[in-house]
N, C-alpha and C positions, 0 to 999 in steps of 0.2 A: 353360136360358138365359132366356127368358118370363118362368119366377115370380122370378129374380133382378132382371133387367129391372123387373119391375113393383113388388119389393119398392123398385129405388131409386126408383123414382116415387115410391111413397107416403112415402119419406125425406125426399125434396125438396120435396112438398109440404106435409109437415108441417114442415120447416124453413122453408119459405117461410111458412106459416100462424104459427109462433111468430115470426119477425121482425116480422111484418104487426102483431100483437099486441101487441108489445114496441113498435113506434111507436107504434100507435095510445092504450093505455093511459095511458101517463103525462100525456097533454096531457087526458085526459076526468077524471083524478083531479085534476088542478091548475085544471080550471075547476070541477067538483064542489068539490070545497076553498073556494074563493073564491063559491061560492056558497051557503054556510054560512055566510060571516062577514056580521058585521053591517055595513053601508053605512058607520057611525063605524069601526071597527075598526080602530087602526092604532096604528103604533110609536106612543111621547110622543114627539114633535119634540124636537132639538136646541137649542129655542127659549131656554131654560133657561142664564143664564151659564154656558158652559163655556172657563174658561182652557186655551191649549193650554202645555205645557211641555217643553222635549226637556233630558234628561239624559244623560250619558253611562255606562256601565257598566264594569266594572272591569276589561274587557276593549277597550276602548275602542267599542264597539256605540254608535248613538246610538238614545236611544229616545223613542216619544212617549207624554204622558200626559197627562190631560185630570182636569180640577179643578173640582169645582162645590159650593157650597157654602161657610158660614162657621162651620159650628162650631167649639168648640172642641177637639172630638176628630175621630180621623179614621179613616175606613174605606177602606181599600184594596183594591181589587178588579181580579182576575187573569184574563183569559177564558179559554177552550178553545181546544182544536186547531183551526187555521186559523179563529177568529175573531177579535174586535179591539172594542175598546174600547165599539161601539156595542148590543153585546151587551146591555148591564147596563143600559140607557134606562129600563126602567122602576124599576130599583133607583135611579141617581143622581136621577129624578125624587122615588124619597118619601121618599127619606133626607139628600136634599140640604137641607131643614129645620132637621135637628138635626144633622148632622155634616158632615164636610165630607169628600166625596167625590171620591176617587183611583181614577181608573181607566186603567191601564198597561197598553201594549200591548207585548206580550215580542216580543222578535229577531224580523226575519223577519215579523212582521203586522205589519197597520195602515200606520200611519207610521212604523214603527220602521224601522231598517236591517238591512242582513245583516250576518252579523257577521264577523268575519275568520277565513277556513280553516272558515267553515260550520259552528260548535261549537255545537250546540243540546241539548248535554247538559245536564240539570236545576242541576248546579253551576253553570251560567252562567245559568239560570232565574232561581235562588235569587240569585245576583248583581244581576239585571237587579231583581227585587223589592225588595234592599238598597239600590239605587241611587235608588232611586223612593221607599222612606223615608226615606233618608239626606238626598235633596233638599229633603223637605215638613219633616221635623225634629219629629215630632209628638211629646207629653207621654205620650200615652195613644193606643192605635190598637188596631184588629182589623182581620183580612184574610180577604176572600171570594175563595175561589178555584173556578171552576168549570171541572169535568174534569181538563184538563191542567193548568189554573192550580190546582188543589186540590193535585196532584202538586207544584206546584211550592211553596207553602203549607207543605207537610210539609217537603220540601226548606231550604227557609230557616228552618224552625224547628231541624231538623237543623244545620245549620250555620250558623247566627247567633241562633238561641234566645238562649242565655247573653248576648248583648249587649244583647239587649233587653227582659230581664228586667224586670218592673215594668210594664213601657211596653206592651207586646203582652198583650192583656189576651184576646180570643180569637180564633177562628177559626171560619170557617163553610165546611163543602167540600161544594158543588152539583154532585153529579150526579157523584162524584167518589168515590175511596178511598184507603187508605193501602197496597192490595196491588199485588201487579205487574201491568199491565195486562192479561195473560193469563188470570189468575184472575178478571176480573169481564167482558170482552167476549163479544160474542155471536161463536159457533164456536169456543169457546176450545181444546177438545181440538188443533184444526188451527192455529193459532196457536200452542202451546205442540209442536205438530210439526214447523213451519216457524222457529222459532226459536232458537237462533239462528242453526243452517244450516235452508237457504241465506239467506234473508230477512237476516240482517247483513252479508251480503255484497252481496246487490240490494239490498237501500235506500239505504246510500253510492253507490253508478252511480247510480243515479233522482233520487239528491239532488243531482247537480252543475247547476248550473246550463244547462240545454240550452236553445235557440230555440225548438225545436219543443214540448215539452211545455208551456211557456207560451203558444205559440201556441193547444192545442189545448184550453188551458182557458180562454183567450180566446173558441176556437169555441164551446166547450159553453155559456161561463156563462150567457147567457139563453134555456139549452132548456128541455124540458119533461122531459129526462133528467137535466138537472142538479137541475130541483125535486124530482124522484123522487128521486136518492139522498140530498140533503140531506133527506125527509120521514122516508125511511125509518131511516137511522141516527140523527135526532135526535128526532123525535116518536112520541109516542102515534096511536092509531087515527083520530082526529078533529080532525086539528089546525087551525090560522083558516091559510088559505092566504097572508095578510098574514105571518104570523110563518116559515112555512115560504122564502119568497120572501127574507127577509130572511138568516137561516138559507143559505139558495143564495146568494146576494149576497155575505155575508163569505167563503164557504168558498173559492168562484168565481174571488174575485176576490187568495186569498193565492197565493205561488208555489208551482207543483208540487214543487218544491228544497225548501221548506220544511215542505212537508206529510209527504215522504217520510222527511226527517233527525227531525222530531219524532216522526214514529212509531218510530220506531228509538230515541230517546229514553225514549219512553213502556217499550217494551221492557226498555229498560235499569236502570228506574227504580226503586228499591230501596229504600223504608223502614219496609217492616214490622217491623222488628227496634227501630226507634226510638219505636215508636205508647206503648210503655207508658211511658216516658220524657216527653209530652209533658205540657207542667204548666201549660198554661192549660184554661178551656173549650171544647169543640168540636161546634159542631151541621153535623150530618149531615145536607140537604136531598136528594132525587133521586123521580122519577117510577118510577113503579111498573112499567112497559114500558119503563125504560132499557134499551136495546140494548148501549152501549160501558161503563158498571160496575152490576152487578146488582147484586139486592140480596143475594142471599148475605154479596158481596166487602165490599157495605158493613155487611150487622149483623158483621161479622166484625169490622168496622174500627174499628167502636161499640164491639166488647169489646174491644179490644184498648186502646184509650184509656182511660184514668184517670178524663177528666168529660166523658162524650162524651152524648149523643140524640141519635135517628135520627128522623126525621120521613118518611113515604113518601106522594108525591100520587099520590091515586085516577088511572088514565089517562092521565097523560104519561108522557111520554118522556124522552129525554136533557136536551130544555131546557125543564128545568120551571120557569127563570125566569123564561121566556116564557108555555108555553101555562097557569102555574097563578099567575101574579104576584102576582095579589090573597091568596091565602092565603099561596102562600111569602112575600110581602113583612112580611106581619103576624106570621108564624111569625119570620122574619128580625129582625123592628123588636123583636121579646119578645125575641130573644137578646142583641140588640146594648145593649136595654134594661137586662138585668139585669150585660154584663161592662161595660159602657160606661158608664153610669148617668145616660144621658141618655132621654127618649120619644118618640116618635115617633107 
């Protein structure tokens, strides 16, 4: 009775010592972080004309999208799972020059709305992107989509390619792939376990709308456990705590309803059968420590494409729009250069 006795002591004390740890950790990594970056370090402000525009989508969703720039051609850009529009700051920043930049916030983030009966399935994605060029009416366009918006990218080529033949001239998928999202996340074996039982069954209950789980992302968003898990699923080893912060900010601040039905989307999402099929250009951007599509899923996604390059940044992570801007931007401004046939 003694050595059982003492065995639960030292249980409890090491459960008591990894709690202690688990608080103490994250807020010494988020000011370590911020104290790396440089004193200027920071988003490009908003300062920049950005028209706001709300459309509506073919479902009746209304959605918001933001417009800077006067080119004559146009670049459309898609964000990721639970972020929004302001993602892309430093891409409308150097490309707003020479094109004219569209940046659309799908169902459910940003400013958009929810949509009716919660359908965040890719086909109303791919609507919601139709709706947003349908609005702008461009001659000649390419679309960035990162993560979830690259998913949704293929998606609308899937099902409105053909109408835009001519006019869609490429695409660019950041941090992104054309496989199902089980094939390129980190854990995937247990992920590709869990779905689609049970996980298709719990993600609809998580995804209804509750009081309480909004609440509880209200609680979290300005902890030091919220900049930990946004550091770790979207960045590299080293990341500027400026962009990590920003990163918690959007994901913080989307609904829990909407994070859970997207993922179940994501799930769901199916066009590798369509990749050889697709007949514009296609650059392939992603961080070398992406966590949520690897790279495996994406040389994969490269051969599978008809006129695809892959491009891979040394040391980020998921948003290597972010921590690798200067090189992805100029790797980005040579793609858009050569289907676009404007410079940057």
């Amino acid at each position: 009775m003694g050595e059982r006795n003492h065995r639960a002591r030292v249980a409890r004390r090491a459960l008591a010592g990894a709690v202690l740890l688990g608080l103490a950790v994250p807020p010494l990594v988020r000011r370590l972080d911020h104290g790396r970056d440089d004193l200027a370090e920071t988003l490009p402000a908003a300062g920049f004309d950005l028209e706001h525009h709300e459309v509506i989508s073919r479902d009746g969703t209304p959605l918001h999208l933001t417009v800077t720039g006067s080119g004559a051609k146009t670049l459309f850009l898609v964000h990721g799972w639970t972020c929004n529009e302001s993602v892309f700051r430093y891409q409308q920043e150097r490309f707003s020059d020479d094109y004219r930049v569209v940046s659309l916030e799908l169902r459910g983030h940003g400013a958009s709305g929810m949509p009716p009966g919660l359908d965040f399935s890719h086909e109303r994605f791919a609507e919601d992107l139709k709706a947003a060029v349908d609005h702008i009416g461009p001659a000649e366009f390419a679309v960035g989509g990162f993560s979830m918006g690259g998913f949704t990218a293929l998606k609308f080529i899937e099902g409105f390619g053909a109408e835009y033949a001519g006019s869609l001239k490429g695409v660019v998928l950041i941090d992104s792939s054309g496989l199902n999202l089980a094939e390129g996340i980190l854990f995937s074996p247990i992920w590709k376990a869990l779905y689609p039982f049970p996980l298709a069954y719990i993600l609809p209950v998580l995804g209804r709308p509750w009081r309480v789980t909004d609440r509880v992302m209200e609680l979290l968003k300005d902890t030091s456990i919220a900049y930990m898990a946004a550091r770790l699923l979207a960045f590299g080893k080293r990341p500027s705590g400026v962009h990590v912060e920003h990163q918690r900010e959007m994901s913080f601040s989307t609904r829990f309803s909407t994070a859970c039905l997207c993922v179940k989307s994501m799930l769901d999402h199916d066009v590798e059968s369509c990749l050889p099929r697709v007949d514009v250009p296609v650059l392939l951007l992603m961080g070398e420590h992406d966590k949520l599509t690897n790279v495996s899923a994406n040389m994969r996604t490269a051969e599978l494409l008809p006129r695809a390059r892959l491009r891979i940044f040394s040391g980020a992570g998921h948003d290597s729009l972010m921590e690798r801007s200067g090189e992805f931007n100029d790797e980005m401004a040579s793609f858009l250069a050569e289907v676009l046939g404007a410079t940057s």
